[in-house]
C-alpha positions as CSV (number, residue, x, y, z in Angstrom):
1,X,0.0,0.0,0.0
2,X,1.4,3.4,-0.4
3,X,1.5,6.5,1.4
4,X,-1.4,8.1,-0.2
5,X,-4.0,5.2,0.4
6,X,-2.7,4.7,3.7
7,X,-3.1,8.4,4.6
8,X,-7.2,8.0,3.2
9,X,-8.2,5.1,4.9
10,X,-6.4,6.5,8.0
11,X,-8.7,10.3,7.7
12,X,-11.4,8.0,7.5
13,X,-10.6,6.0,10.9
14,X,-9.9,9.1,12.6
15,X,-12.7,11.0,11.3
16,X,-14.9,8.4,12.6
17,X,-13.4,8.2,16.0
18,X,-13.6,11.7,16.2
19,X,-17.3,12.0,15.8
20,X,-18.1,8.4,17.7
21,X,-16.1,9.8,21.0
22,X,-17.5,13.5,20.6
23,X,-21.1,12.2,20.2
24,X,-21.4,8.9,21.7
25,X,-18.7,7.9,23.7
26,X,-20.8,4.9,25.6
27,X,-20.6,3.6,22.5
28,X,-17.0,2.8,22.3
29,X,-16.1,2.1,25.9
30,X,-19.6,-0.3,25.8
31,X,-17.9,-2.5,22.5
32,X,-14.8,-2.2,24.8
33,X,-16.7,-4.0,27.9
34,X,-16.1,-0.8,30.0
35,X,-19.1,0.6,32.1
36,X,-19.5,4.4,30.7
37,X,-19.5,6.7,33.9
38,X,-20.6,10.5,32.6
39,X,-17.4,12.1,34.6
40,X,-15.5,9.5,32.4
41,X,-17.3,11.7,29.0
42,X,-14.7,14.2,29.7
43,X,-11.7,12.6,28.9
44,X,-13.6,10.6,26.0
45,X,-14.9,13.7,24.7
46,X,-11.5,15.4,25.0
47,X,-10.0,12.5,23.0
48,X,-12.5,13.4,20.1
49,X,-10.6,16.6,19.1
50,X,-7.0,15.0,18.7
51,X,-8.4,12.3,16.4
52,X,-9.9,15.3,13.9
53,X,-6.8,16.6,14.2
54,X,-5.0,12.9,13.0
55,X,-7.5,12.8,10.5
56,X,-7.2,16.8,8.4
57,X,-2.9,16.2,8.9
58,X,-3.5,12.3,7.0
59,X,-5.9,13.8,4.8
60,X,-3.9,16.6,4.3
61,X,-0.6,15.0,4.1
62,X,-1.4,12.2,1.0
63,X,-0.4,13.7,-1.9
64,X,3.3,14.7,-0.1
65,X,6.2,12.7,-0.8
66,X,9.2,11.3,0.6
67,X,10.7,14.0,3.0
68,X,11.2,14.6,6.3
69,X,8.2,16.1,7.3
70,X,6.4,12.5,6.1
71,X,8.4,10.3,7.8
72,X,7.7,12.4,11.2
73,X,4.2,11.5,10.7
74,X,4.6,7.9,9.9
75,X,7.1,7.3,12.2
76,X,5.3,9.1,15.6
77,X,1.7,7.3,14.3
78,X,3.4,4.3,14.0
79,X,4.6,4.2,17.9
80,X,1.5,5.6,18.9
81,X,-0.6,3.0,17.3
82,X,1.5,0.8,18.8
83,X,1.8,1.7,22.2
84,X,-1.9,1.9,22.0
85,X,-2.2,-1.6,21.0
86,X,-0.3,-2.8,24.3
87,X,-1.8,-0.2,26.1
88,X,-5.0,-2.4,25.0
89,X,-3.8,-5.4,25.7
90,X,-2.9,-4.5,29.4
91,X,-6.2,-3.4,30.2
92,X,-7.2,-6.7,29.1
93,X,-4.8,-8.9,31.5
94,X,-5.7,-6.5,34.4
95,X,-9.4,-6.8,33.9
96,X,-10.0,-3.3,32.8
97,X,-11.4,-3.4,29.6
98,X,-13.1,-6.7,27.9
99,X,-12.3,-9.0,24.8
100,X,-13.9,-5.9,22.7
101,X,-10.9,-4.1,23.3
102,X,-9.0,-6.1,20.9
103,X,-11.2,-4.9,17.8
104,X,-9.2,-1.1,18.8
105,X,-6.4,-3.4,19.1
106,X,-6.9,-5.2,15.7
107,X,-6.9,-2.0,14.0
108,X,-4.2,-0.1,15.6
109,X,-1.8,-3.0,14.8
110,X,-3.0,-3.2,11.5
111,X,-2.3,0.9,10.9
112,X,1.2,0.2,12.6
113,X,2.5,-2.2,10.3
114,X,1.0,-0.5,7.3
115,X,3.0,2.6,8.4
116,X,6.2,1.1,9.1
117,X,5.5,-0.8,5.5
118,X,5.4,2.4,4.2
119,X,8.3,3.6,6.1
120,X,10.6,1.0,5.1
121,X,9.1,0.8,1.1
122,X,8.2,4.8,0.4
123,X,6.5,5.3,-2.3
């Protein structure tokens, strides 16, 4: 896959996210087996914001390429997707969060290797 496709499909994700934790964040924690709490809508609804931001800088970003700039962004989405996926994982062993949470896992694994694909093959 190349940069550009990648950089869609990952606007699209974010996008989502954004408007699934800014509207209905129940939703989310619910697939995740976690009991929503409203004080806990704070920090979900906070979240929303930083995912509209991944998704205009991907969406923005596609058509640039090979530089510097590009392989900042692959390279800090890449850890953070996967930090997020053993982040998910550890709720998991600890009892925090159910076997939902591996469908956030799934995908942030899945958006980690494509990105360090990319890295290692730009195109």
């Amino acid at each position: 896959m190349n940069y550009r496709n990648l950089a869609v499909i990952t606007t699209l994700i974010c996008f989502a996210l954004a408007v699934v934790w800014m509207l209905i964040p129940g939703f989310i924690l619910n697939l995740w087996g976690v009991e929503f709490i409203p004080a806990m809508g704070i920090t979900c609804r906070r979240a929303a914001p930083l995912f509209a931001g991944f998704a205009i800088i991907f969406y923005q970003s596609r058509n640039s390429g090979p530089s510097e700039l590009r392989s900042a962004l692959i390279q800090g989405f890449t850890v953070a997707c996967f930090l997020l996926a053993g982040l998910g994982c550890l709720e998991y062993v600890h009892g925090y969060a159910g076997v939902g949470i591996f469908s956030a896992v799934l995908v942030e694994l899945a958006l980690g290797l494509a990105f360090l694909n990319v890295a290692i093959k730009p195109q």
